[in-house]
N, C-alpha and C positions, 0 to 999 in steps of 0.2 A: 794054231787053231785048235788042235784037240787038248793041249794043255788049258785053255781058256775054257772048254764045255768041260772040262774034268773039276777044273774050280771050282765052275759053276753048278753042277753036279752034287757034289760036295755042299758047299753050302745051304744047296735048297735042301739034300736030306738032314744038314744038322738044325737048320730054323723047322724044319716039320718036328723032327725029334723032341726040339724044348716045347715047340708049339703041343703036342699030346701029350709031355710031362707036364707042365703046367695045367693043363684042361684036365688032366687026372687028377692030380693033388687038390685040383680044386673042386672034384664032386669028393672026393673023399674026404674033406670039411667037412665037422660039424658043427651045424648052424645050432645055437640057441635061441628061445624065445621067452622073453622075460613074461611073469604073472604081471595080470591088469592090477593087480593090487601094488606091484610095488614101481609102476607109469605114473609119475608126477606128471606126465603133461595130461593124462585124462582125468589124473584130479583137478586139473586146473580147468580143465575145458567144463567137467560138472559142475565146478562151483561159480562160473561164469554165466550157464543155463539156469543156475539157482536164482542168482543176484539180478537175473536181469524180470522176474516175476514170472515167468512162466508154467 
């Protein structure tokens, strides 16, 4: 019985472990945000508002 809660033990601290590696690594990502200038889908969505006579 205590070899099983020792398993058990075990385990849950290595899935927390990766769980707070993982959630780190990934605010430490840096996110980019592309210029509207170089979004083909908002040139498409203005030349669509264009064509339709508005």
């Amino acid at each position: 019985m205590l070899a099983i809660l020792i398993v058990s033990i075990i385990i849950v601290l290595v899935v927390l472990f990766l769980a707070v590696s993982t959630t780190s690594k990934a605010y430490q990502y840096k996110h980019t945000v592309d210029d509207l200038e170089e979004n083909p889908h908002l040139n498409h969505y203005e030349n669509e508002e264009n064509s339709d006579g508005k």
